[in-house]
PAMARRO-31290 format. One record per residue (C-alpha): x, y, z. Coordinates in steps of 0.5 Angstrom, whole numbers, plus 500, padded with zeros to 3 digits. Layout:
! PAMARRO-31290
XYZ/...
This chain:
! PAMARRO-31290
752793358/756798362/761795368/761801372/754801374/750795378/744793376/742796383/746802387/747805393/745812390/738808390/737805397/742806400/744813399/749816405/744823404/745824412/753823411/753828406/749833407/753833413/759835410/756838404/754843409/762845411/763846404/757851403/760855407/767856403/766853397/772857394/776853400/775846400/773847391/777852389/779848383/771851380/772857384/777860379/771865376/763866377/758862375/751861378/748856382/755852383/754845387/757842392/763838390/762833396/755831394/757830387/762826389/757821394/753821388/758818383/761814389/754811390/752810383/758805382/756801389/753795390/746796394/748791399/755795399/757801404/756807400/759813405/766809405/766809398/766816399/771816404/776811400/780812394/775809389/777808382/772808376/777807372/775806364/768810366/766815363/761820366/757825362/754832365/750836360/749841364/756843367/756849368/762850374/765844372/764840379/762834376/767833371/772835377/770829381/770824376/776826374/778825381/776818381/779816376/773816371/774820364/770826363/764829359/762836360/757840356/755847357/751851351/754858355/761859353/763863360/762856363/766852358/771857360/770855368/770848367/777848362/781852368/777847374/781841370/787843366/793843369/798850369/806850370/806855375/813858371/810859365/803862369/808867373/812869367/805871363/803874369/809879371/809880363/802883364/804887370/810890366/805892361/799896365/801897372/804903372/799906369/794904372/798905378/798913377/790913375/789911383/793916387/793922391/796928391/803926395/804919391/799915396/795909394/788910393/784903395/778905393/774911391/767912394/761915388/754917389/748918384/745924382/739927379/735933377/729935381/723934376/720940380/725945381/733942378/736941384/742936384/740931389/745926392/742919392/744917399/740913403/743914409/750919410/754913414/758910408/762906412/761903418/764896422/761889419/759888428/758896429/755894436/762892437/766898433/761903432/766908429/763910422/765915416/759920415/759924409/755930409/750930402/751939402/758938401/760933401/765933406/767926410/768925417/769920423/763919427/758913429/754909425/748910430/749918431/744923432/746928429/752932426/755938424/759937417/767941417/763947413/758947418/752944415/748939419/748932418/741928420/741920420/736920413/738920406/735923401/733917397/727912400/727905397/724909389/723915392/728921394/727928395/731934394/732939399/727944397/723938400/720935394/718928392/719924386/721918384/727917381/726912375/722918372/727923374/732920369/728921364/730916359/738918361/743914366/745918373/750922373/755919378/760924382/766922386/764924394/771919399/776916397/780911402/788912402/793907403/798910409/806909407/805905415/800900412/794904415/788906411/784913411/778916409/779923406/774927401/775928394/779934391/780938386/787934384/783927384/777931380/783933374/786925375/779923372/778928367/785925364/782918365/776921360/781923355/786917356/779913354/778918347/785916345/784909346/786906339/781902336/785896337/785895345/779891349/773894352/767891352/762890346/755890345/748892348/744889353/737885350/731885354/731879359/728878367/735879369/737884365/730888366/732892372/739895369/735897363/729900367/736905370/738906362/744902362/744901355/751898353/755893357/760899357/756903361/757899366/764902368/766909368/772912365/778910369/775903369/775903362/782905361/785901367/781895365/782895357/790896359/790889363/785886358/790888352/796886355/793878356/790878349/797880346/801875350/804870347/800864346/795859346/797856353/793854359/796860362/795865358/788862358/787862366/789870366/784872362/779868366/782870372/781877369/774876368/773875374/775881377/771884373/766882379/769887383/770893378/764896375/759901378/754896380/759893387/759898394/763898399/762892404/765895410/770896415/772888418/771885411/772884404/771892402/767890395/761887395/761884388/755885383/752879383/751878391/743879389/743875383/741880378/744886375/741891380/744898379/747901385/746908388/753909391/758904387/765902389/770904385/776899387/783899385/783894379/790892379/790892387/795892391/796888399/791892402/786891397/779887395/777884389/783886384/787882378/793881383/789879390/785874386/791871382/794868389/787868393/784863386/790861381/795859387/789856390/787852385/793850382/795847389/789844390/789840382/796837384/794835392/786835393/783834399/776831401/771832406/769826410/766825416/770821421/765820427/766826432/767832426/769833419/775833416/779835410/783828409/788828402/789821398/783820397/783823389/787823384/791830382/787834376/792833370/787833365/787834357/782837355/779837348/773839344/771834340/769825342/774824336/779827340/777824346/777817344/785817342/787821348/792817353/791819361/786823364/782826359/776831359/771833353/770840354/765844349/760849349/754845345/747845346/747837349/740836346/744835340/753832341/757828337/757822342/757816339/750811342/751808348/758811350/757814357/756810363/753816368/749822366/750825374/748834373/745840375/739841370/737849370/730850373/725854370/725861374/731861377/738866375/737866368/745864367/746868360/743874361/748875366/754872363/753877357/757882362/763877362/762875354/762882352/770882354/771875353/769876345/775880344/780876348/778869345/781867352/782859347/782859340/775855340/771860345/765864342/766870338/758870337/755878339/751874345/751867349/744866349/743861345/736858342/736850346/737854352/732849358/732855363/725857361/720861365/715857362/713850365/711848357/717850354/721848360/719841359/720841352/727843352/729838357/727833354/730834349/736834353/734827356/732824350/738825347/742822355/737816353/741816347/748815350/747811354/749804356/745799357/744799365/748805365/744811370/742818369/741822376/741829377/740835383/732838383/729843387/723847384/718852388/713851384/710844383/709846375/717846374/717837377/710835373/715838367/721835369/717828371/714827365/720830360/724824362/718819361/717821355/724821353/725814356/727814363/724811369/725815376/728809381/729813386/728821389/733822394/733828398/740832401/743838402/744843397/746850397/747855402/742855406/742862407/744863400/741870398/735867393/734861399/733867404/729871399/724864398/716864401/719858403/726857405/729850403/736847405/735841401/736838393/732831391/738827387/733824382/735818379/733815373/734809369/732807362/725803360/728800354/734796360/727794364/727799369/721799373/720804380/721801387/714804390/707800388/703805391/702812391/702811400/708807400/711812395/708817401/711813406/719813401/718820401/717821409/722816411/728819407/727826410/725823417/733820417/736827416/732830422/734825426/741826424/741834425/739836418/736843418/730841413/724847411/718847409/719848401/725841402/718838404/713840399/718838393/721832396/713829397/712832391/718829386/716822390/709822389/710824382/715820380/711814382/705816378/709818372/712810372/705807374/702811367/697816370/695822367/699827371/692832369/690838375/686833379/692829380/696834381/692838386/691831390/699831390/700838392/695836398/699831401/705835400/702840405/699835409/706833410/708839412/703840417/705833420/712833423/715827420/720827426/720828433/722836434/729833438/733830435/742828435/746834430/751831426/758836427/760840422/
């Protein structure tokens, strides 16, 4: 029997869900402020470390006992060990750490293992500066004089545009969908904007609400671009869609701005000459002459639901993502980590943190605007979504600049590190929330890669690899929790889109066991946009948690799914692999005004924490009928209205629905369509009836 997990919790009738949601919700907003321990580098989907934290806190509390202040205290759970299957960034790893437990973290895409290794080793900081300034020796003065202008100055960014032929008479047609390129993130505030004229492409200071101008050449300037949504028009005044203006090739792209450091600090706006022209022509030939030794980006794109749209513009090749100066710049950075002495930690967090900025320098970032980070990252929509107007950065960077290898060495590495030796914890005091220090132990793991070594470690210690978890080399009944994030069935698809960080990371090997493999989609992947195949990959999944498992050990997990085929799967795939739902609990999940939320038919603020335990352990669900799973249901999200939390439509719908169905599962009833259509019904009748009374008291944040 596992000694960590009483034979009932809180986390499955007294869960602090109110509580957490509250701090969860500070936390969303700056993730990489109150976690930057699992903000070193992208990854998708990144949970909240404070509802992480209240879960296993929970886990391991009596139900009699007070849940949120074993949160709020420096609980130990020492001698547990903790399993997550799904790991992605790391954050559940993280916070078993912090408590005090040992840590099982699996992930079957090795750019998340990456993640998960930088979020829990530690790094001496001599050693990381010594490698550092070894790469800066090594590349920046070079890269330094591919971003300047004619008298010496620093070039911050250069601004590019697509361009096409005509179909009907070969003019080249600028794909501006407007002439302000810039303009202040509050232009009510500050209307100053810069224009650039689509004839010429001479730049100049305006407002972001003007009329009409007049270019230095004399051309008029009219508010309208050339493109609208698929379509543009030429000058000539023909229309056509632009995708077929392609015909089959990748746009041409032409230099139009560039922003210029000043020597008094201050930044400018001018138009692209003949000399910045040449200075590219020279990045072209420095690309030709590259040895075959050096990194750059292998591979090609396969079809996938994220990968679709960037095939559609005819971006073949992960290479084609960058253009000439970036090649080079980035190849001299990415070499000159690769050829650091090694393997160390160190080393290892530079070529994460290189694969990271790497976000930020492609063709498929733009520029954000004056009063904010200037770049806008590549993935802000959640797909490879080609840009007419790219943002060329300088990657490198300097003080002034956004998004480059030397701002994102101080903002994430520094951050990090200082957060590993002291981390601080989020925790409501009654008037507000807090950051409060004491609570967590420091994150000095050593990390290994396989149970053998995991056994023998001393101290804290993390198991760190990429596998499919259907299949590990855990012994049976070793794991007191399984707590993850599974992927859900028609959200990012993760691969598809880390392909862009592997293509350079294969050549770096930034670890001696990372994948050399052509791809990271691997056969065993769950996310599936087929409910069937979904269910059946999950459970594999289960079956095998099931496995590891100790007797009275417990198994939860965050969902939130749209669709009601994604919770029959999910439902289901644990009954079948032996699991029991004991609980479904709602609380506060991503950012409610993350970009795929916003985007929803239905906008949800909430994940159910869906806690499960084994048949063979007797474990049996708390409802006795489907009204009193229904009235369960209703009571949990009428506690966080009553507490202020913003609960929408879709928290409602999936919460009722993973209620009703966790009931039903357990009872043994046929979950066949007339089941299903009657809890979808409920669910909507739910919806349409306030659970609550429209005012109600805010918790503060």
């Amino acid at each position: 029997m596992t000694p960590v997990v009483p034979a009932r919790t809180g986390l499955e009738s007294a869960f602090p869900a109110a509580m957490l949601s509250a701090v969860g919700t500070k936390e969303s907003w700056r993730k990489e402020v109150h976690r930057p321990a699992t903000s070193t580098h992208k990854w998708w989907a990144k949970r909240l470390g404070t509802v992480f934290r209240g879960i296993l806190a929970s886990a391991a509390t009596p139900e009699d006992a007070d849940s949120a202040a074993a949160y709020a205290s420096p609980l130990d759970l020492k001698g547990a060990v903790v399993l997550d299957p799904f790991s992605g960034s790391g954050v559940t790893g993280v916070e078993a750490l912090k408590l005090g437990a040992r840590a099982v973290c699996f992930d079957i895409n090795p750019v998340a293992t990456l993640v998960q290794r930088q979020a829990m080793q530690p790094w001496n900081m001599e050693r990381l500066a010594a490698v550092y300034e070894a790469v800066e020796s090594a590349c920046r003065e070079e890269i330094d004089r591919f971003h300047r202008a004619e008298d010496g100055r620093s070039v911050l960014y250069y601004f590019w545009v697509a361009t096409v032929q005509c179909p009907s008479c070969s003019d080249k047609v600028r794909l501006f969908d407007s002439p302000v390129f810039s303009k202040n993130a509050y232009p009510k505030r500050v209307p100053k904007a810069q224009v650039v004229c689509p004839k010429c492409l001479a730049v100049k200071q305006s407002r972001h609400d003007f009329d009409s101008e007049t270019c230095p050449n004399g051309h008029e300037i009219s508010q309208r671009g050339a493109v609208r949504g698929q379509m543009a028009t030429c000058q000539q005044g023909h229309t056509f869609k632009i995708l077929t203006a392609l015909g089959g090739n990748r746009a041409e792209f032409e230099m139009y701005a560039k922003m210029v450091a000043n020597p008094d600090g201050s930044k400018v706006y001018e138009s692209i000459t003949d000399w910045d022209r040449d200075l590219y022509a020279q990045c072209v030939e420095r690309l030709a002459a590259l040895p075959d030794s050096v990194v750059l980006p292998q591979g090609e794109l396969a079809r996938g639901n994220n990968t679709d749209q960037a095939l559609k513009w005819n971006f073949r090749k992960w290479r084609d993502f960058f253009n000439a100066r970036q090649l080079v710049s980035l190849s001299l950075i990415a070499t000159a980590i690769r050829d650091s002495p090694g393997p160390s930690a160190e080393r290892e967090a530079l070529a994460a943190l290189f694969s990271g900025t790497l976000e930020f320098n492609n063709l498929f970032t733009s520029f954000k605007g004056e009063g904010t980070g200037a770049v806008r990252h590549m993935f802000s929509h959640h797909v490879l979504k080609p840009e007419r107007t790219p943002l060329e950065a300088h990657p490198w960077g300097t003080p002034q600049s956004s998004g480059s290898f030397s701002t994102l060495y101080k903002s994430r590495l520094h951050r990090a590190h200082e957060y590993k030796v002291k981390p601080a914890d989020l925790v409501y005091e009654g008037d507000g929330v807090e950051r409060v220090t004491g609570l967590a132990k420091p994150l000095v793991a050593t990390v290994v890669d396989s149970w053998a070594s995991f056994e023998t470690a001393q101290g804290q210690t993390a198991y760190v690899a990429t596998r499919n978890s259907a299949e590990t080399d855990l012994p049976n009944e070793s794991i007191d929790l399984v707590v993850t994030d599974p992927p859900y069935m028609d959200n990012v698809h993760y691969a598809e889109l880390a392909d862009f960080f592997h293509a350079w990371l294969r050549g770096m090997r930034p670890y001696e066991a990372y994948a050399a493999t052509a791809t990271t989609r691997r056969t065993g992947e769950v996310q599936h946009a087929d409910p069937v195949e979904f269910g059946k990959a999950i459970e594999a999944v289960w079956s095998e948690c099931a496995r590891v498992l100790k007797p009275g050990g417990l198994l939860a997990f965050t969902f939130h799914q749209a669709r009601i085929s994604g919770w029959v799967q999910a439902v289901e795939s644990l009954r079948r692999a032996g699991f029991v739902i004991t609980a479904v609990q709602p609380v506060k999940g991503e950012m409610s005004t993350s970009i795929v939320k916003a985007g929803a038919r239905e906008p949800s603020n909430l994940d159910s924490v869906v806690v499960c335990r084994r048949a063979a352990d007797g474990a049996t669900n708390p409802n006795g009928s489907l009204e009193e799973a229904l009235a369960t249901a209703q009571k949990e999200l009428s506690a966080l209205l009553e507490a202020g939390v913003d609960v929408g439509v879709g928290d409602v719908r999936s919460v009722v629905r993973g209620s009703l169905l966790a009931y039903l599962s357990s009872a043994g009833i046929d979950l066949n369509d007339a089941v299903i259509a009657q809890v979808d019904a409920l669910a909507s009748e739910t919806v349409d009836a306030p659970v609550v009374p429209k005012q109600s008291a805010a918790i503060p944040v």
